[in-house]
Structures are given as structure tokens and as C-alpha cells.
C-alpha positions in Angstrom: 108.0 34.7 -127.4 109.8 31.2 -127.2 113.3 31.0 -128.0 113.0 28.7 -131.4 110.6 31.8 -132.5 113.3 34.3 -131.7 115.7 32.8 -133.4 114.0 31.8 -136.2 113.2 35.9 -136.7 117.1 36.9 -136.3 117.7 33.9 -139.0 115.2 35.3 -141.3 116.4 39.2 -140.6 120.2 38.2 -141.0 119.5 36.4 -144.4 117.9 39.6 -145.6 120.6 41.6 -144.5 122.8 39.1 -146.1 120.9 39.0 -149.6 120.8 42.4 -149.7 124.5 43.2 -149.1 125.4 40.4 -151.4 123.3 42.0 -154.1 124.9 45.4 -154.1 128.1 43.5 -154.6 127.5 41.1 -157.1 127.0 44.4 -159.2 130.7 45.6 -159.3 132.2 42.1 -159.1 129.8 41.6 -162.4 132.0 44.1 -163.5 134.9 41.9 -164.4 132.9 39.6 -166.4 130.3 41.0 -168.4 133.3 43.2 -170.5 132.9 46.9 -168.9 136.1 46.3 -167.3 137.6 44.9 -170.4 136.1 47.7 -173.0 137.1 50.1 -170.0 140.9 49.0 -170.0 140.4 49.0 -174.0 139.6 52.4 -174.2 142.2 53.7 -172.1 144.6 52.3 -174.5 146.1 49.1 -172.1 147.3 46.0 -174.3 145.0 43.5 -174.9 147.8 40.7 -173.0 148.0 43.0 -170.2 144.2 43.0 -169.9 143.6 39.6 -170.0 146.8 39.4 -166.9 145.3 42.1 -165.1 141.8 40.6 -165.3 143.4 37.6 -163.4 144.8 38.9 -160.7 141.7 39.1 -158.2 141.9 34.6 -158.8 145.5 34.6 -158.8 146.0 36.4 -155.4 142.3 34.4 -153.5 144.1 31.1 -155.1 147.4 31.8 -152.8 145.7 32.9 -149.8 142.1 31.8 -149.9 142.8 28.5 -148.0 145.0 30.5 -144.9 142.7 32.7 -144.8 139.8 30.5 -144.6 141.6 28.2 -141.4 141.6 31.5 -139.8 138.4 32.7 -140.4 137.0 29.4 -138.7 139.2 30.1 -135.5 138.7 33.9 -135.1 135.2 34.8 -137.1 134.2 35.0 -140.1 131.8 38.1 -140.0 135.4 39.7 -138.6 137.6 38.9 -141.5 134.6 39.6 -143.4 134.5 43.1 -142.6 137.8 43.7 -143.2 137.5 42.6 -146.8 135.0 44.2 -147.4 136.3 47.4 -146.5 139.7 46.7 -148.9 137.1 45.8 -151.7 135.8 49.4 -151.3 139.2 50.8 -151.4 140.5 48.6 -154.5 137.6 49.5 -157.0 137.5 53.0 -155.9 140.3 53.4 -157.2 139.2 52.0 -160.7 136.8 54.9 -162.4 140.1 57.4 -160.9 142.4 55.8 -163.7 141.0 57.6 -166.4 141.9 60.6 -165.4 145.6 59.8 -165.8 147.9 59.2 -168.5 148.1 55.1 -169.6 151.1 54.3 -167.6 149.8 55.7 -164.2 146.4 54.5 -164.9 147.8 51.2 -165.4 149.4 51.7 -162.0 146.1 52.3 -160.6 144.6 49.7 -161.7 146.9 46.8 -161.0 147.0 48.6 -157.2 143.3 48.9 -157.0 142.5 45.2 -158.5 145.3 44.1 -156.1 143.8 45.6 -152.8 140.1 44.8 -154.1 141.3 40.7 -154.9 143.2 40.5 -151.3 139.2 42.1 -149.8 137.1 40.0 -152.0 139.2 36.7 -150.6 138.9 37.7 -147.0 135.3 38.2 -147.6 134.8 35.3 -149.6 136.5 33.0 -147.7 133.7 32.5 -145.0 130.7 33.8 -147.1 129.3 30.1 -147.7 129.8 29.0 -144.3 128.7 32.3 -142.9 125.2 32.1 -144.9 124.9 28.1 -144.1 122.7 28.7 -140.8 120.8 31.3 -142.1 119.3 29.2 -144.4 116.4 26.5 -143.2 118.0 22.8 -143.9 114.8 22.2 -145.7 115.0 25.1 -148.0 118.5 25.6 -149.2 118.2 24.5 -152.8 115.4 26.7 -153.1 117.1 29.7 -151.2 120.1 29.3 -152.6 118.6 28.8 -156.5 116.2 32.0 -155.7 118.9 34.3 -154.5 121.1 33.7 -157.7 118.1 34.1 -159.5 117.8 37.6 -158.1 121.4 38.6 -158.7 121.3 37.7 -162.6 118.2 40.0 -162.8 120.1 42.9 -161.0 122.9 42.1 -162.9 121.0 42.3 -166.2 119.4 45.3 -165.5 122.5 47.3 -164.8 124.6 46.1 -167.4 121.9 46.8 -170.0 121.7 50.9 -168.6 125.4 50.2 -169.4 124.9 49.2 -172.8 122.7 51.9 -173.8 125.0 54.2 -172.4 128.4 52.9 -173.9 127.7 53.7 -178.1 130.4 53.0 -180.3 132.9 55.8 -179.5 131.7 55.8 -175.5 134.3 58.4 -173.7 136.1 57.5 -171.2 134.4 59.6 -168.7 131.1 57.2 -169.7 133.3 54.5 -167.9 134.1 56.7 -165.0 130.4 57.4 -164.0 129.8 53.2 -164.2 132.3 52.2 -162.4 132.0 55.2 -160.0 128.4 53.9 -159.0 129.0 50.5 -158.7 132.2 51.9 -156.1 129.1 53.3 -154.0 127.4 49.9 -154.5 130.6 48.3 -152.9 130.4 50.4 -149.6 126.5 50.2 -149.3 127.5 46.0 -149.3 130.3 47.1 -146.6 127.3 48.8 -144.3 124.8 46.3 -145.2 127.3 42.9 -144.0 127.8 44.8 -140.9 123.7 43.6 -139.6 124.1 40.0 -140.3 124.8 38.2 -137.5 127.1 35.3 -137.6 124.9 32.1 -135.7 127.4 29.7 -136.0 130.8 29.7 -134.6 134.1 27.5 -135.2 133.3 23.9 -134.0 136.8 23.1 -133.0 140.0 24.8 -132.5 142.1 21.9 -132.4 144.7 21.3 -134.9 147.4 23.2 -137.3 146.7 24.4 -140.7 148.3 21.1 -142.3 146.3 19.1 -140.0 143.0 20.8 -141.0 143.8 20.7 -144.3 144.4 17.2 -144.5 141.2 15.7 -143.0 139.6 18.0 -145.6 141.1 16.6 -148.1 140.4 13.4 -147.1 136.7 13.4 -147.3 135.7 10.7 -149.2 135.3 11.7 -153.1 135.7 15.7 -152.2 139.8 15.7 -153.4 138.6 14.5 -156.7 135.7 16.8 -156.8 138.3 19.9 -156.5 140.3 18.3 -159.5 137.5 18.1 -161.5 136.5 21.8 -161.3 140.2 22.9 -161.5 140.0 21.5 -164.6 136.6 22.3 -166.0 137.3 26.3 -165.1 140.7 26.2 -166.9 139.1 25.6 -170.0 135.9 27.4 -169.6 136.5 30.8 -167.2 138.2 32.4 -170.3 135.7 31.9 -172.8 133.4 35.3 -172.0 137.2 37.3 -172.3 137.8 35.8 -175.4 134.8 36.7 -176.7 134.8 40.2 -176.1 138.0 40.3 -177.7 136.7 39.0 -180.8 133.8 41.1 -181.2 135.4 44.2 -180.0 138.9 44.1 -182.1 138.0 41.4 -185.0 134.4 41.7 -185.4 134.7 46.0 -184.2 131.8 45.6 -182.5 130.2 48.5 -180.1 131.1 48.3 -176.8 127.6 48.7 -176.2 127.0 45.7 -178.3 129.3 43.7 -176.6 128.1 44.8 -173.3 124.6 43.8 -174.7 125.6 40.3 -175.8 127.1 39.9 -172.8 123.8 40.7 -170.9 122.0 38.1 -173.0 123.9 35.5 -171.5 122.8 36.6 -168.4 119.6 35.9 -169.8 120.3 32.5 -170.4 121.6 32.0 -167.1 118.5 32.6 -165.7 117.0 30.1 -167.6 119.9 27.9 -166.8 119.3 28.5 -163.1 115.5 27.9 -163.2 116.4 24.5 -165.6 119.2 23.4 -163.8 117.9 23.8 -160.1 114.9 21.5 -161.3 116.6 18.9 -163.2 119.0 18.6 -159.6 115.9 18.4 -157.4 114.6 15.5 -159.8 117.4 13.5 -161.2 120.5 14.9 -159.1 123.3 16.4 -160.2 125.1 13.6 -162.4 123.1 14.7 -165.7 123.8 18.1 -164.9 127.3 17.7 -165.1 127.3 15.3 -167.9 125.0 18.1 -169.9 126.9 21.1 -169.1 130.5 19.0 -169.4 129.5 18.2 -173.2 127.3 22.3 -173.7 130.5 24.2 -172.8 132.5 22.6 -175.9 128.7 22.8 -177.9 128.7 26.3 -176.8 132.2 27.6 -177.7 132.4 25.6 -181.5 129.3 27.5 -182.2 131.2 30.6 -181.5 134.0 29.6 -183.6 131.2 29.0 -186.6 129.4 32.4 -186.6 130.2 32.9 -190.2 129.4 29.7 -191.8 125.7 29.9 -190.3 122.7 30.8 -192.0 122.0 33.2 -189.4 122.8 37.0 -189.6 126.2 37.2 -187.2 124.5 39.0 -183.8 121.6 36.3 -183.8 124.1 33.4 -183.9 126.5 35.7 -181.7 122.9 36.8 -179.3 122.0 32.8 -179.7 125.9 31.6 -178.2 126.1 33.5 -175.5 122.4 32.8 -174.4 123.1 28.6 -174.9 126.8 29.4 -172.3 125.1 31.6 -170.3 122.5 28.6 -169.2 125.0 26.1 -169.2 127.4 28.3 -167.0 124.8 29.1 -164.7 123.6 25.1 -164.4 127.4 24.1 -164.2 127.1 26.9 -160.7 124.0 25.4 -159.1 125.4 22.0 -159.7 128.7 22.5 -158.4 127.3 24.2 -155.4 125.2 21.3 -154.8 127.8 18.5 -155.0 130.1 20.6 -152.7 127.4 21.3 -149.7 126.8 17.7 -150.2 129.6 16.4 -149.1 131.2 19.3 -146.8 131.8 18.3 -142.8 130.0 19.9 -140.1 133.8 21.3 -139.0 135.6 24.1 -140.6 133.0 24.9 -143.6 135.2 27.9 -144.5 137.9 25.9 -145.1 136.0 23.0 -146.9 134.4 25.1 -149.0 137.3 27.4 -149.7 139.5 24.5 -151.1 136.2 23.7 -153.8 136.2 27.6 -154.3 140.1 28.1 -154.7 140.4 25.3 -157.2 138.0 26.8 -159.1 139.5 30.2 -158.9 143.2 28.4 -159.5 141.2 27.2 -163.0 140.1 30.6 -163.7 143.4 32.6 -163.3 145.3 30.3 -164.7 143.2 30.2 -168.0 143.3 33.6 -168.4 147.3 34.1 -168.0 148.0 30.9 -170.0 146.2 32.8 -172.6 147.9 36.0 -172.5 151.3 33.9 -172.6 150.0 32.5 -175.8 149.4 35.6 -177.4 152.6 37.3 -175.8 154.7 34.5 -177.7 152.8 35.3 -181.3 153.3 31.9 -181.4 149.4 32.2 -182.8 149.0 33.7 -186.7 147.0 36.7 -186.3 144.9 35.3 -189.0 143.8 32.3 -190.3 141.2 30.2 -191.9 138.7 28.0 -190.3 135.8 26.2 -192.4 136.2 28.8 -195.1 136.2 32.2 -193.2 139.1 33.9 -191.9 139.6 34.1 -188.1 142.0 36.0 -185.4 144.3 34.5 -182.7 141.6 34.7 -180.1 139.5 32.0 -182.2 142.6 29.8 -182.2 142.6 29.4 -178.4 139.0 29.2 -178.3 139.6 26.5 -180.3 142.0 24.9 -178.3 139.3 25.5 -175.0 136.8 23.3 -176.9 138.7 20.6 -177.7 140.2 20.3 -174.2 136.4 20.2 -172.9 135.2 17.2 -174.9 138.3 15.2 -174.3 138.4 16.2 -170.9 135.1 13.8 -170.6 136.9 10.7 -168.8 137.6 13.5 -165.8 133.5 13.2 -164.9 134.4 9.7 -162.9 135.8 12.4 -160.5 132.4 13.7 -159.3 130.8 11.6 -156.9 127.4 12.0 -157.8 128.2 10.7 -161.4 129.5 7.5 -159.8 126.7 7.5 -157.1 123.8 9.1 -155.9 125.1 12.3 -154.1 122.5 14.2 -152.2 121.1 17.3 -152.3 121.6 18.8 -149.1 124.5 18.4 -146.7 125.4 15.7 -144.8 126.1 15.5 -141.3 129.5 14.0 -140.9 
């Protein structure tokens, strides 16, 4: 057997292992997004403003520390630090379904412990994930890879958060919550034992240079600084959105949780379109009519939220039909961003170059969700007021404020390079 052929098998059996450990992952970080944490923390009685801080704190803590983290991942291994974060992950949710054994105060305590631990984890982890899973994949095949693999966790994803929907009614028990979030724990570890088999191909290029130094030349990449601004901003005003909505149709609307668990799994459903749309318009007209598309469907998306009762629709079609339309934009926006960024990425110190793309986004994120639980913590909001002839909560209001933000935010596009120029698919060797 010839060397190329050998290695060619280890690439193919590490990007298993990889997809596979990934998979079993994506499942409990899902967790945080598709509103079983959020109806979870609701049941147990925690303040809506403190969920919406609490839900923040996994972004907040990889914003401070991902880029550190990431410049020593490329000098000392990345499957290493890896490992370690995995392991914290494992501790931090475990100690999630726990909480609702305890009275609301020391549950609280749990949680904010066990999201802290799990967010410090998830960063290590994440922090060399991309650059880690960057030789596994054939140069010639990484759209596709990357596009299919997605694909594949929005299906896994769908299918466990609809077994949660059934099983979350109206009233769901706490104890409902427990068993979820105890299983998607196990899910956690099985991802730990999994990561262990996938060999890490490519090693740091270069050890030369401090922190500051390395930092800089990343940030000097030609168009790559403006890149990062541009999906700092585009997260602020769009992470929150899927929060927000659960809030609405869980306290205004009084919703099911398994309703809202349901709606949330439908725009799953339209992420998978938006994957399989998305991917295809990038392979034949690149990413700038992505971005322009998705830039304008996020404010489209969240105004059509806001008008659920002047429609001529019954409320969960126009509610099923919302989240469907932001689930495929969302998912586009991804494949997109992910494109632009690999794109224009150096050969050197790919943890750290994609890290700062990663961080900015996550700075967005966290920073969208605790400006809005400032907002509400100020009542500076009425609790109700009128909008095209209907009466809506304080949630609407800032979803309101989101949506504007987006469409004037539309100058900001002149900071993607690909909607300037031609930006290519697939990495460049610089």
C-alpha cells in the first residue's frame, strides 16, 4: 500500500470519527437554541431577564478567551486542548438536568456554574475545530463536505427536538426536562470518546511570534478585518431573534412548550432547505447574492413575526411559516459566512484566523442577548402596546428595534469582500 493510499484512508477514517463526534454534540449545544433550555429555566420558575443573561454566557466567556486560546492551540495542539474541553463540556451540562431537583435559588446556582464550566469547554474545543477538520477534508470537496455534514446535523437535530416536542405538553413536569437534558449529557461524553480517534494531520506551521504579533498579521489580511465587523454586527441584531420568539409564544401568546419546541423545529426545517439552496446558489454565483439575500430576509423574516395578527392566516401557520422563511435564511447566512472566511484564511495559524471570524460572531451573539435583558431590566419598554391595530408585549418592541437595525444596517455589506469582488470558494494559499 503506497503512502498517498494510506493516508488518504486515515483522512477518510478521521473525518468519520470527526462527523460522528460532532454529531452527538450538536445535539445538546442545540439545546440552547431551539427553546428546551429556555422553557426548562421557565418552568423552574428563573426570571425571564435572567434567562436571556444566562443563555449568554457560553458567547460571553468564548468572546474573552477564544482568541488566547486559539494562539495556543496552534503552538501546543489542537486535538490536546480539544480534549480538555471536551471533557469540561461534559461536566458543565451534567450538571444542567441536576437543577431541578433543587429549590430555584440553588438551581439557579447550578446552572450559571454548569453553563460556565460547559462555555470555558465548548471554547477550548471550538477554538481549533475548523482548523482541526481543514485536512481531513479533500481541497476539491469541501463545499460539498462541509454543506453535507450540516445537512446531517439539522436532520439529527430535528429529529430529537421533535421526540422533545411530543414529550413536553402544555404543563410538561419538570422531571420531563430532567430525562432530555440527561440524554443529551450522555450525548456530550459519547462526543468526548468519539474526538479522542481523530487524528490531528496538520500541525502548527510556525512558532514564531507573540500573541500581539500573531494577531496582528491576521488582522491584516486583506478584506478579513472588515469581514469580522460585518458579522459582529449582522449577529447583534439577528442571534436574539429565536429567544425572543420563544418568549412571545410561551408568555404572550401561552403557547405549549411543546408547541414552541415544535416551531422551533420547523425552522430547522427551513434550514435544511436553506442549506441545500444556499450551498448551490454559492457554487454558481458566489457568495455576494447570498449575503445581499439573507442581509435584506432576516429583517423580511422578523417584521413578519411582528404581523402574525394582522395576516389572513390562522396564527401557527404564519408563526410555522416565519420560522421556516429564518430558519433558511439563517442557515444560508452559515454556509455563506463559512465560505467567505475559508476563503480568505492563511495557511498559518488557522485556529487563530478562524477564531477571530468565530469570536466576532459570538461577541454579536452575547451581546444581543444581554443588551436585551438590560432593556427589559430598565422597563424602559411598556409591557403592552399597539402595533398595526393588535396589541403587542415588550418582546415585540425589541424585535422591532432588530429589524430596523438590519435593513439600515445595509451600507455595512461593502465590508464583505466577495460583495465588492469575486471571493472564491475555496481557500487560498497565502
Amino acid at each position: 500500500m503506497s503512502d498517498k493510499t494510506a493516508q488518504e484512508k486515515q483522512r477518510a477514517k478521521g473525518l468519520r470519527w470527526a462527523v460522528l463526534a460532532q454529531l452527538f454534540g450538536m445535539l445538546g449545544m442545540n439545546s440552547f437554541n431551539n427553546g428546551i433550555m429556555l422553557l426548562y429555566m421557565t418552568v423552574l420558575g428563573v426570571n425571564p431577564i435572567r434567562i436571556l443573561v444566562y443563555l449568554a454566557i457560553p458567547n460571553v466567556l468564548s468572546t474573552i478567551f477564544r482568541l488566547p486560546s486559539a494562539y495556543l492551540a496552534d503552538r501546543y495542539g489542537k486535538k490536546r486542548f480539544g480534549l480538555v474541553g471536551l471533557f469540561l463540556v461534559v461536566l458543565g451540562y451534567s450538571a444542567v438536568p441536576f437543577a431541578g431537583s433543587f429549590p430555584l435559588q440553588t438551581a439557579e446556582a447550578l446552572l450559571i456554574s454548569g453553563f460556565t464550566v460547559l462555555a470555558v469547554g465548548k471554547m477550548l474545543f471550538a477554538c481549533g475545530w475548523v482548523a482541526m477538520l481543514f485536512p481531513l477534508v479533500p481541497e476539491d470537496r469541501r463545499g460539498r463536505v462541509f454543506a453535507s455534514m450540516r445537512l446531517l446535523f439539522q436532520v439529527a437535530n430535528i429529529i430529537v427536538a421533535g421526540i422533545c416536542a411530543y414529550a413536553l405538553s402544555k404543563n410538561a413536569p419538570v422531571y420531563r426536562f430532567q430525562i432530555i437534558t440527561g440524554v443529551l449529557a450522555v450525548g456530550f461524553l459519547v462526543r468526548l470518546i468519539l474526538y479522542y480517534g481523530v487524528p490531528e494531520l496538520e500541525r502548527q506551521h510556525t512558532r514564531t511570534g507573540s500573541f500581539s504579533q500573531t494577531l496582528g498579521k491576521v488582522v491584516r489580511i486583506n478584506g478579513y478585518a472588515g469581514f469580522c465587523a460585518y458579522i459582529f454586527l449582522l449577529t447583534l441584531f439577528t442571534a436574539g431573534y429565536m429567544s425572543l420568539f420563544a418568549l412571545v409564544e410561551k408568555n404572550t401568546l401561552a403557547l405549549s412548550s411543546g408547541w414552541v419546541v415544535l416551531l422551533a423545529n420547523i425552522g430547522m426545517v427551513g434550514g435544511i432547505c436553506g442549506l441545500f439552496l444556499g450551498g448551490r446558489a454559492i457554487d454558481r454565483w458566489g457568495t455576494k447574492y447570498v449575503f445581499m439575500t439573507c442581509h435584506f430576509g432576516f429583517g423580511l423574516g422578523i417584521l413578519g413575526f411582528l404581523m402574525r395578527g394582522v395576516t389572513p392566516f390562522p396564527l401557527l401557520v404564519m408563526l410555522g411559516g416565519v420560522h421556516f422563511f429564518l430558519g433558511a435564511v439563517t442557515a444560508a447566512s452559515g454556509i455563506a459566512i463559512i465560505s467567505e472566511m475559508l476563503a480568505l484564511i492563511p495557511k498559518e495559524n488557522k485556529a487563530l484566523s478562524t477564531s477571530l471570524g468565530t469570536s466576532m460572531s459570538l461577541a454579536g451573539g452575547a451581546l444581543s442577548g444581554l443588551i436585551s435583558a438590560a432593556i427589559l431590566k430598565t422597563n424602559v419598554l411598556r409591557e403592552s402596546w399597539t402595533f398595526l391595530g393588535k396589541e403587542m408585549s415588550q418582546y415585540d418592541a425589541i424585535l422591532l428595534a432588530y429589524a430596523v437595525m438590519i435593513v439600515l444596517m445595509v451600507v455595512t455589506l461593502g465590508l464583505v469582500p466577495s460583495v465588492l469582488r469575486k471571493a472564491a470558494w475555496m481557500p487560498q494559499a497565502q
